[in-house]
C-alpha positions in Angstrom: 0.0 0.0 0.0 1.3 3.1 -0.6 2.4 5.3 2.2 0.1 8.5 3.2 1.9 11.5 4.6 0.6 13.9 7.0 1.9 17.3 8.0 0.6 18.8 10.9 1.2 22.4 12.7 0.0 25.6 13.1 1.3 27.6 10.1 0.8 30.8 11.5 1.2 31.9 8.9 2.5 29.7 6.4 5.9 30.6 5.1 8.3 29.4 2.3 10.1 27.3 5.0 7.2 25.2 5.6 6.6 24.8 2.0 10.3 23.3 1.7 9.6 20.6 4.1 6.5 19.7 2.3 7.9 19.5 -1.2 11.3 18.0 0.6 8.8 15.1 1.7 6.6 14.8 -1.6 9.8 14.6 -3.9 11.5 12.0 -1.3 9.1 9.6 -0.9 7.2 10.1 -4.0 3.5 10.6 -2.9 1.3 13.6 -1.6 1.5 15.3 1.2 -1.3 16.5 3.0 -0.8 19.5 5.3 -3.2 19.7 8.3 -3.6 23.1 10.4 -4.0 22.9 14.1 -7.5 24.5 15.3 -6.6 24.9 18.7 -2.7 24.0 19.2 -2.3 23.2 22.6 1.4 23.1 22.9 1.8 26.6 22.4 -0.1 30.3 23.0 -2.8 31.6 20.8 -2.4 31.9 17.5 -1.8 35.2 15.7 -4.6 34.4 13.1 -8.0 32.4 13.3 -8.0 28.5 12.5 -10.4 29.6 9.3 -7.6 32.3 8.5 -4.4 30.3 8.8 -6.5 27.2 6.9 -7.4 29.7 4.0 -4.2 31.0 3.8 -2.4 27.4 3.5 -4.6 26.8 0.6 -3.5 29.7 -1.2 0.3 29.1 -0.6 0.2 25.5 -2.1 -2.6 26.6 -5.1 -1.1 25.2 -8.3 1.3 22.8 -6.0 1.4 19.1 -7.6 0.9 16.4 -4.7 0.2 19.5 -2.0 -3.0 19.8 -0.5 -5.1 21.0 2.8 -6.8 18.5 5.7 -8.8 20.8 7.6 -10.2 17.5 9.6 -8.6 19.7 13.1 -10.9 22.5 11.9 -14.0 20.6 11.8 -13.2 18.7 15.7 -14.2 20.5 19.3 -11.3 20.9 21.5 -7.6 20.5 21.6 -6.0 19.5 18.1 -4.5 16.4 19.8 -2.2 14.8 17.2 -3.0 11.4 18.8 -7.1 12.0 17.9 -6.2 13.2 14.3 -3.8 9.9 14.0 -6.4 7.4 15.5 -9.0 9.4 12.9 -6.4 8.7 10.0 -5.9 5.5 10.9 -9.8 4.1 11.3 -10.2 5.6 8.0 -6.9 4.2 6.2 -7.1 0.4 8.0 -5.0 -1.3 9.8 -2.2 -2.0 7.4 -1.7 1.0 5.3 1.7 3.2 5.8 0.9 6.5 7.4 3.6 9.1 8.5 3.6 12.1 10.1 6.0 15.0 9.3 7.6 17.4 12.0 10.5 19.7 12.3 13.3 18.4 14.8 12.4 20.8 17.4 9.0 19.8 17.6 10.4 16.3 17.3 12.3 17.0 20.5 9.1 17.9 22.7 7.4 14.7 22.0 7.3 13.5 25.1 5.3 16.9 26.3 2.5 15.8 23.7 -0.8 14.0 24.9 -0.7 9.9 24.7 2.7 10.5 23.0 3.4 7.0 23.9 0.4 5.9 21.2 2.1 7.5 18.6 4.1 5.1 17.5 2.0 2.8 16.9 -0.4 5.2 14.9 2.1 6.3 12.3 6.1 6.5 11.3 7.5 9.9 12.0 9.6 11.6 9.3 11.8 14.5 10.9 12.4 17.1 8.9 16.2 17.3 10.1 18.1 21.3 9.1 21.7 21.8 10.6 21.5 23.3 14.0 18.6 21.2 14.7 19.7 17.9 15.1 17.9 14.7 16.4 21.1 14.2 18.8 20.8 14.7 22.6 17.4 13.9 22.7 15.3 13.7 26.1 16.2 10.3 27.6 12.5 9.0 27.1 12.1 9.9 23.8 15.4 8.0 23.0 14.4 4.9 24.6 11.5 4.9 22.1 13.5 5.6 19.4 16.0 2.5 19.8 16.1 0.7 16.9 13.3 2.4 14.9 15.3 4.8 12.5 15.7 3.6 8.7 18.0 4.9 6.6 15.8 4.2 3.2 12.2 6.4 2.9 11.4 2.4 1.1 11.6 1.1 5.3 8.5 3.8 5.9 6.2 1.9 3.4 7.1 -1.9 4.4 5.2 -1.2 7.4 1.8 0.6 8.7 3.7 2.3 12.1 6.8 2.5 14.1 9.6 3.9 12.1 11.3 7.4 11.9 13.1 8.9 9.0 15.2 11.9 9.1 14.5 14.4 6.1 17.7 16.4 5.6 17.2 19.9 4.2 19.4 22.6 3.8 19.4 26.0 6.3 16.4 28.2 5.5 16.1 31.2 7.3 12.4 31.7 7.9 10.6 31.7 11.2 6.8 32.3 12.1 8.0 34.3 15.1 10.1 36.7 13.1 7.3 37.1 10.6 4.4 37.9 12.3 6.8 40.5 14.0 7.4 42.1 10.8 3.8 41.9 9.7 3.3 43.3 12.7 5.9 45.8 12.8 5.1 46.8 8.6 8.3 45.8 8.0 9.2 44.0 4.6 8.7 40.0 4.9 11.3 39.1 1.5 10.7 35.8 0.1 9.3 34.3 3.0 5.2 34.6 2.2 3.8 33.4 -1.3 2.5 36.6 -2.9 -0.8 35.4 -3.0 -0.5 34.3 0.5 1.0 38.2 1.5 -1.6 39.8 -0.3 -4.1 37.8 1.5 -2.6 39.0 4.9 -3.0 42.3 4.0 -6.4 42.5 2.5 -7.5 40.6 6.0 -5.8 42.5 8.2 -4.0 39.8 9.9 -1.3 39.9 11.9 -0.9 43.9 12.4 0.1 45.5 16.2 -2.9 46.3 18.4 
């Protein structure tokens, strides 16, 4: 079966970095990725935009995207965006038996053992960690290595062999964007570069989003 890739996170909003992980993943493993905005994140403060804003936007920045496209399951699901609910969702849906990864950043990767039910992860879906240098998988909390003994492949042909339980690091190159530092400068009015999709930056503006006070 093939294997089914999910991206989860806030994109708030989302930026060209995000889009490189995404389009690292789809050109890697050869299938779609679906990207899946967090309603309610509940490993980190409000958001700077609505869940209906940030999901819009998202759609914009990956218009005309082969193998790129928008869950908005979170959107549609009272209470936290657990990852574990949206996995066990996936999963029903998909079977027992057909691959399912989820995509992360090494950072996020690191807190894993902070999310809800972490320990059920595993054996919901692979992880593929989107690995940049500076942000290795090294040094990890002792729990979360324990867990990972023996579970990292070195071929993206390991993650489709098997429905759960494997992680994959994704090595991209440095990219500077950062959410933080861009909602500051939308905030501040200050000029955002390369980092927003035009479509997406003109979208920002016409809504408003993002600005001081």
């Amino acid at each position: 079966m093939s294997l089914r890739i999910l991206y989860g996170g806030t994109f708030d909003p989302v930026h060209a970095g995000h889009l490189a992980v995404a389009r690292a993943a789809r050109d890697t493993f050869g299938v779609p990725v679906h990207l899946l905005p967090a309603a309610d994140p509940p490993h980190r403060g409000a958001p700077g935009a609505s869940a209906r804003d940030r999901a819009d936007l998202l759609a914009l920045a990956l218009a005309g995207e082969p193998g790129l496209a928008v869950d908005e399951r979170e959107l549609h699901r009272p209470g936290p965006s657990w990852t574990v609910d949206t996995l066990r969702e996936l999963r029903a849906e998909a079977g027992p038996e057909t691959p399912l990864a989820w995509l992360l950043g090494a950072d996020a990767f690191r807190g894993l053992p902070s999310w809800h039910e972490w320990p059920a992860l595993a054996g919901l879906a692979h992880f593929i960690v989107a690995v940049r240098p500076g942000h290795e998988t090294e040094n990890l909390p002792a729990a979360l290595e324990a867990a990972c003994t023996g579970r990292w492949a070195d071929s993206p042909l390991a993650l489709a062999a098997a429905p759960a339980g494997r992680l994959f690091r994704l090595r991209l190159p440095p990219h500077p964007a950062s959410a933080t530092e861009l909602r500051r400068r939308l905030a501040a009015g200050e000029a955002t570069g390369d980092w927003l999709a035009p479509a997406v930056a003109d979208e920002i503006a016409r809504r408003g989003l993002y600005r001081a006070g």
